[in-house]
mmCIF file of the C-alpha atoms, coordinates in Angstrom:
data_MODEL
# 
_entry.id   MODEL 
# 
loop_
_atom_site.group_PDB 
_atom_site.id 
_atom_site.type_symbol 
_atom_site.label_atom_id 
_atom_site.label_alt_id 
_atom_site.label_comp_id 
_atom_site.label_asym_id 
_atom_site.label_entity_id 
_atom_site.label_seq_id 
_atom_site.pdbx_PDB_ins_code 
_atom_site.Cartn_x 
_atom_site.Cartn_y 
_atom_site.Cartn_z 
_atom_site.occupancy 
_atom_site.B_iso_or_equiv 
_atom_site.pdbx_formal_charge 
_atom_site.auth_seq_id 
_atom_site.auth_comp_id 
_atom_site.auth_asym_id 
_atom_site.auth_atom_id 
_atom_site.pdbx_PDB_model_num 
ATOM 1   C CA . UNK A 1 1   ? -76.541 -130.204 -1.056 1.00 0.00 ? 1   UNK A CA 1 
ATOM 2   C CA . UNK A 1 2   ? -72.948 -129.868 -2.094 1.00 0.00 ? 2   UNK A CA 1 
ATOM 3   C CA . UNK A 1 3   ? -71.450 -125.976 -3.288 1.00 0.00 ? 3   UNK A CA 1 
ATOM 4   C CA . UNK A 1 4   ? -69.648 -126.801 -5.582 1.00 0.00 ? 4   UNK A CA 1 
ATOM 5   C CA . UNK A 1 5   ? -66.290 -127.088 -3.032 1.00 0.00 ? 5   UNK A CA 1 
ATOM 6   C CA . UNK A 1 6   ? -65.968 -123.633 -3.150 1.00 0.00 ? 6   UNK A CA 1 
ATOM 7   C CA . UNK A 1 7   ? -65.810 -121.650 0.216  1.00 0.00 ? 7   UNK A CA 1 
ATOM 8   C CA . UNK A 1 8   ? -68.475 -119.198 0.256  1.00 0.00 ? 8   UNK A CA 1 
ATOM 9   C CA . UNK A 1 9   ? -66.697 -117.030 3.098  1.00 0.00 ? 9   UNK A CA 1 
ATOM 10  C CA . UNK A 1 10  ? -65.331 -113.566 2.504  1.00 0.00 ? 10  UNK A CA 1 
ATOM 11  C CA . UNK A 1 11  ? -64.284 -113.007 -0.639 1.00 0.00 ? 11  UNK A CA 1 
ATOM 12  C CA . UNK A 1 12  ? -60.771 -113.095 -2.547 1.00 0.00 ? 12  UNK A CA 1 
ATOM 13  C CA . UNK A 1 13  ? -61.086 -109.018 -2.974 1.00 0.00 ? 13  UNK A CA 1 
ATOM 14  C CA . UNK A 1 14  ? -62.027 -108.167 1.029  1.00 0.00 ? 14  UNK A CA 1 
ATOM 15  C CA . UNK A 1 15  ? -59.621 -107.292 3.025  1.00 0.00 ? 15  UNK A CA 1 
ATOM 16  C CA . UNK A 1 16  ? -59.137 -109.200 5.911  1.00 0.00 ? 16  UNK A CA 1 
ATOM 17  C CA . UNK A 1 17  ? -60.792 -108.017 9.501  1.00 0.00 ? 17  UNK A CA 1 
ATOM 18  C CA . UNK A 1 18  ? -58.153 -108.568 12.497 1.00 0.00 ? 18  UNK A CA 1 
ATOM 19  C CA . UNK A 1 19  ? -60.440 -107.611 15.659 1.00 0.00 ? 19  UNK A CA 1 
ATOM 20  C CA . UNK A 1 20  ? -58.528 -105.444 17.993 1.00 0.00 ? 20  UNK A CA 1 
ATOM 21  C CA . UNK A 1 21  ? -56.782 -107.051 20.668 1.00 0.00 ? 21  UNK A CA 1 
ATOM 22  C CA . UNK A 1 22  ? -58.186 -107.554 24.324 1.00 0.00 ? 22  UNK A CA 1 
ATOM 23  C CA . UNK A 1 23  ? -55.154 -106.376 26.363 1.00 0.00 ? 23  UNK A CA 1 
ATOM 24  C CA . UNK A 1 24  ? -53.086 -103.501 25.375 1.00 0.00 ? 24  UNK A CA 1 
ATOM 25  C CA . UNK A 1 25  ? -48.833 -104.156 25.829 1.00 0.00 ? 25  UNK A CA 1 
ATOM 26  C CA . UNK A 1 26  ? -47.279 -103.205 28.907 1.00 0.00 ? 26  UNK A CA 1 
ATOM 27  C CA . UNK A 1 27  ? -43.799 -102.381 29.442 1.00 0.00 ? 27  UNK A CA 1 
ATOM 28  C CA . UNK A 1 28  ? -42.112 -105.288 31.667 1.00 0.00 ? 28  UNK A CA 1 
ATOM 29  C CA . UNK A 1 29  ? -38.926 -106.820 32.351 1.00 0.00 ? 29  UNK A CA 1 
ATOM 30  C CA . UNK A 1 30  ? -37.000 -108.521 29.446 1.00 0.00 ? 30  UNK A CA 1 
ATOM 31  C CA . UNK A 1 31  ? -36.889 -111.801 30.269 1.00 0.00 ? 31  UNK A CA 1 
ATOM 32  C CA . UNK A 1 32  ? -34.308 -112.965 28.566 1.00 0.00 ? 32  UNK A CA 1 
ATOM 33  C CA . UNK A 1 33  ? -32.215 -110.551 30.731 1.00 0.00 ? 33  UNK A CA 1 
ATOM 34  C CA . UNK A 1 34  ? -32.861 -111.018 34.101 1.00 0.00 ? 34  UNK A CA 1 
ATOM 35  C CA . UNK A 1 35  ? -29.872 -112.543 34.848 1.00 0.00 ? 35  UNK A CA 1 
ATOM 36  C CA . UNK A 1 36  ? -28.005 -109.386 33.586 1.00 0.00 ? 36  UNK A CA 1 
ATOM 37  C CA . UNK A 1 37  ? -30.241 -107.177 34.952 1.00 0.00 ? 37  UNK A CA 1 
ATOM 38  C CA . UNK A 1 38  ? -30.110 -108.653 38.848 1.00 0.00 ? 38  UNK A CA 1 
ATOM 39  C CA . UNK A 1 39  ? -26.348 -108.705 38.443 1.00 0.00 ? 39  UNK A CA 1 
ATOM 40  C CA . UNK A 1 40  ? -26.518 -104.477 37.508 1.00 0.00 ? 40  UNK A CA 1 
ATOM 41  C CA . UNK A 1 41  ? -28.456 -104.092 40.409 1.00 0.00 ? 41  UNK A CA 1 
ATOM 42  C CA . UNK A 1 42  ? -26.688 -105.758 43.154 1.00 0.00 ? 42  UNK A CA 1 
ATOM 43  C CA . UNK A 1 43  ? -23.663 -103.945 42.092 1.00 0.00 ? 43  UNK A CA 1 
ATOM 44  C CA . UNK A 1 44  ? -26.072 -100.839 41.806 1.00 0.00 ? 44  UNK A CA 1 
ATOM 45  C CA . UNK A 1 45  ? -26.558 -101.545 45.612 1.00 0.00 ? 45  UNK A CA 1 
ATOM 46  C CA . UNK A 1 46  ? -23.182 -102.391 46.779 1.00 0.00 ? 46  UNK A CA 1 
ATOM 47  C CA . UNK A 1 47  ? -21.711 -99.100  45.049 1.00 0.00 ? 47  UNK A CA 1 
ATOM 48  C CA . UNK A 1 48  ? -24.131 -97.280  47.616 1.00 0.00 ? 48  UNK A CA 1 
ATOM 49  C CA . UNK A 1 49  ? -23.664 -98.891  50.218 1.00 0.00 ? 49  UNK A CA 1 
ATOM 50  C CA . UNK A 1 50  ? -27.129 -100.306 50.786 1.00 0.00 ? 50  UNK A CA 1 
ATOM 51  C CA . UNK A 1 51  ? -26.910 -102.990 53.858 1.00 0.00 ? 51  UNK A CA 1 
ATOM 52  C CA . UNK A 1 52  ? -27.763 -106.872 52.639 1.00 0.00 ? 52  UNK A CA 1 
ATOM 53  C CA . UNK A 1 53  ? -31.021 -107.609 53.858 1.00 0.00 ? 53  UNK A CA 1 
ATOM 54  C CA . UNK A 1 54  ? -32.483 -104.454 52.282 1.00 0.00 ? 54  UNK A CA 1 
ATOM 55  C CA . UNK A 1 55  ? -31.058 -104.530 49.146 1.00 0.00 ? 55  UNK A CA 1 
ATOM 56  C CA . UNK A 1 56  ? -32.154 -108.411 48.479 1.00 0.00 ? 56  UNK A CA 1 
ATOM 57  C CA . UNK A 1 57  ? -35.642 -107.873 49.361 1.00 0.00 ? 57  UNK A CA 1 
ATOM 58  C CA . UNK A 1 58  ? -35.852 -104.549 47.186 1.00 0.00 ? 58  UNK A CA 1 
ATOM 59  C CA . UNK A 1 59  ? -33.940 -106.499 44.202 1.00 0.00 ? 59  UNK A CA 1 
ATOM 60  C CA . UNK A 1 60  ? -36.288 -109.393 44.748 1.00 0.00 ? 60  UNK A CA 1 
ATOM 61  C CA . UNK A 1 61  ? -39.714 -107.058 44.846 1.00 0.00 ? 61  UNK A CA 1 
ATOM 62  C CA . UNK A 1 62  ? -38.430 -105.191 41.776 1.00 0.00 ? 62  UNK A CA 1 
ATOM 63  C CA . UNK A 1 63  ? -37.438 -108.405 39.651 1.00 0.00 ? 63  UNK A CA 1 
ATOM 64  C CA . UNK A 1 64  ? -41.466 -109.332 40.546 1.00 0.00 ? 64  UNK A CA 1 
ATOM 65  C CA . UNK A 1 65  ? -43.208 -106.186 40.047 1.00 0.00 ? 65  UNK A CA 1 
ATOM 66  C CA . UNK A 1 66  ? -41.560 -105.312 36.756 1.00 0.00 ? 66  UNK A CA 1 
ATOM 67  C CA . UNK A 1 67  ? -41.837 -108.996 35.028 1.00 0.00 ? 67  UNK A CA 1 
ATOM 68  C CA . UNK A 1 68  ? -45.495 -109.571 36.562 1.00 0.00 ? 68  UNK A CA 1 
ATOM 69  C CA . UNK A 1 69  ? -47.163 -106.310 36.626 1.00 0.00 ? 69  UNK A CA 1 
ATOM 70  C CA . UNK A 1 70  ? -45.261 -103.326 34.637 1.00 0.00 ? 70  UNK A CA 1 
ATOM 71  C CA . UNK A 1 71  ? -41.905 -101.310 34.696 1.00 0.00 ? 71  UNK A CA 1 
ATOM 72  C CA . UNK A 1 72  ? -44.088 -98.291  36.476 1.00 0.00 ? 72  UNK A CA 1 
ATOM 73  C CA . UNK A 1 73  ? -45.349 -100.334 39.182 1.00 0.00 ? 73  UNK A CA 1 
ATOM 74  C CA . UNK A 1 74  ? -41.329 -101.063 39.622 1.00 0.00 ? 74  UNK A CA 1 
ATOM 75  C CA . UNK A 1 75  ? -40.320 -97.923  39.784 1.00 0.00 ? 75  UNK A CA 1 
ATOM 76  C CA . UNK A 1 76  ? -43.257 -96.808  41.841 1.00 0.00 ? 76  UNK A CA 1 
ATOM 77  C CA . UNK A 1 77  ? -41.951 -99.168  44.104 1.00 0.00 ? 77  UNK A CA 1 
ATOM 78  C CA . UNK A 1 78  ? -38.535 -98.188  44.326 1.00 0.00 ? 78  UNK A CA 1 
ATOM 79  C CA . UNK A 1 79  ? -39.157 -94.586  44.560 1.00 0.00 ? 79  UNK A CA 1 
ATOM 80  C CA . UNK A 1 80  ? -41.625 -95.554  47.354 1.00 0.00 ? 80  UNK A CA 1 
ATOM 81  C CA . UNK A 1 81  ? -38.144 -97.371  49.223 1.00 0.00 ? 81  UNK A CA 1 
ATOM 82  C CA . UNK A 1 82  ? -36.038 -94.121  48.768 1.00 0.00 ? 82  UNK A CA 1 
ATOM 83  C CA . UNK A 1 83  ? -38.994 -91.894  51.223 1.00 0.00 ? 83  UNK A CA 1 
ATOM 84  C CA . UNK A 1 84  ? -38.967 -94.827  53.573 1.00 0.00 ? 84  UNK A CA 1 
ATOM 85  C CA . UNK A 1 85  ? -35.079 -94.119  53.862 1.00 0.00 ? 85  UNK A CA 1 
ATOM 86  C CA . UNK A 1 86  ? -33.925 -97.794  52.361 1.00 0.00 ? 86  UNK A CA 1 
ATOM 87  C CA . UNK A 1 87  ? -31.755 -96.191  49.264 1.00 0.00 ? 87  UNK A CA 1 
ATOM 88  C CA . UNK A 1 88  ? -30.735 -92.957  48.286 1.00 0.00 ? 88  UNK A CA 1 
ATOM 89  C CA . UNK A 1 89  ? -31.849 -90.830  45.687 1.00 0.00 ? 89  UNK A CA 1 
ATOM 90  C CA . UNK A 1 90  ? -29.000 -92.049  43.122 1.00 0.00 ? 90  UNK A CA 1 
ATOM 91  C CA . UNK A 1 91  ? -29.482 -95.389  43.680 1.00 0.00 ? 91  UNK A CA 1 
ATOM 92  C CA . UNK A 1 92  ? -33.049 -94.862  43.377 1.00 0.00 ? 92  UNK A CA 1 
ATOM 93  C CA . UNK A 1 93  ? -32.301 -92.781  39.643 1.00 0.00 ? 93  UNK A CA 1 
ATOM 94  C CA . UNK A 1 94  ? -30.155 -95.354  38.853 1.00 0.00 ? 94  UNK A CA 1 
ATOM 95  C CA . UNK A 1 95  ? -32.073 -98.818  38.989 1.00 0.00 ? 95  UNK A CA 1 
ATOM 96  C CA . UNK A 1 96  ? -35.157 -96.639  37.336 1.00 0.00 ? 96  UNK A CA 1 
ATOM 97  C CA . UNK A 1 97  ? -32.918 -95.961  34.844 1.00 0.00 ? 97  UNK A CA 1 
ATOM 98  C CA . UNK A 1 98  ? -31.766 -99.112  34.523 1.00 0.00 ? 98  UNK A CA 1 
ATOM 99  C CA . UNK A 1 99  ? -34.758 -100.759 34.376 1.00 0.00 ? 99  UNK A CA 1 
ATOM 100 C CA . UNK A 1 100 ? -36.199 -98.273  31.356 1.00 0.00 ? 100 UNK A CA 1 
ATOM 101 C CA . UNK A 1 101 ? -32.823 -100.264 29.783 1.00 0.00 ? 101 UNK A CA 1 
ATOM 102 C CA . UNK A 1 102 ? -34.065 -103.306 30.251 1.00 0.00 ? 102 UNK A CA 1 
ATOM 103 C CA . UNK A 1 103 ? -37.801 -102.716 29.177 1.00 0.00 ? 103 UNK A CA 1 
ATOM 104 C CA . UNK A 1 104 ? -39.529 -105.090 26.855 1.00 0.00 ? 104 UNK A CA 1 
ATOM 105 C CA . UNK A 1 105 ? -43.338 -104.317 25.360 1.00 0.00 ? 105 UNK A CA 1 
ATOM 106 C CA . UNK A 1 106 ? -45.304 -107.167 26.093 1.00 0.00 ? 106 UNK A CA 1 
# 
């Protein structure tokens, strides 16, 4: 039995029900900016004098953590590398700084 061809769903005057969303947004890397961002670290490194093999594998972890996890698993991370004695405090500031900079919600 046909209705008419009318849709007999919500009606014109209800407002429409978006159910919240599963996942709340995390604050990760920009991806668009990675590029930019690997290229402020390194020099981030090199202006503290942070030997070569340390400072790839700490750029590399941080690029990871911050675009697959979250920005405060990143800097968890890199404050964890300044007690081990890998960078110094100011570096340390510095690429958590930098990487509040390049923070996107997602």
């Amino acid at each position: 039995m046909a209705y008419g061809g009318r849709y007999k769903g919500r009606r014109s005057g209800e407002p429409k029900f978006h159910p919240p969303s599963e996942n709340d947004r995390t604050s990760m890397l920009n991806r668009n900016r990675v590029t930019s961002f690997r290229y402020a670290v390194r020099e981030i490194m090199q202006r503290h004098e942070i030997e070569e093999g340390a400072a790839s594998s700490i750029v590399a972890s941080v690029i990871a953590k911050s675009s697959r996890i979250s920005i405060g698993e990143a800097q968890a991370y890199v404050r964890e590398q300044q007690k081990l004695g890998c960078c110094s405090p100011a570096a340390a500031d510095e690429i958590c700084d930098l990487l509040n900079r390049f923070t996107k919600f997602r």
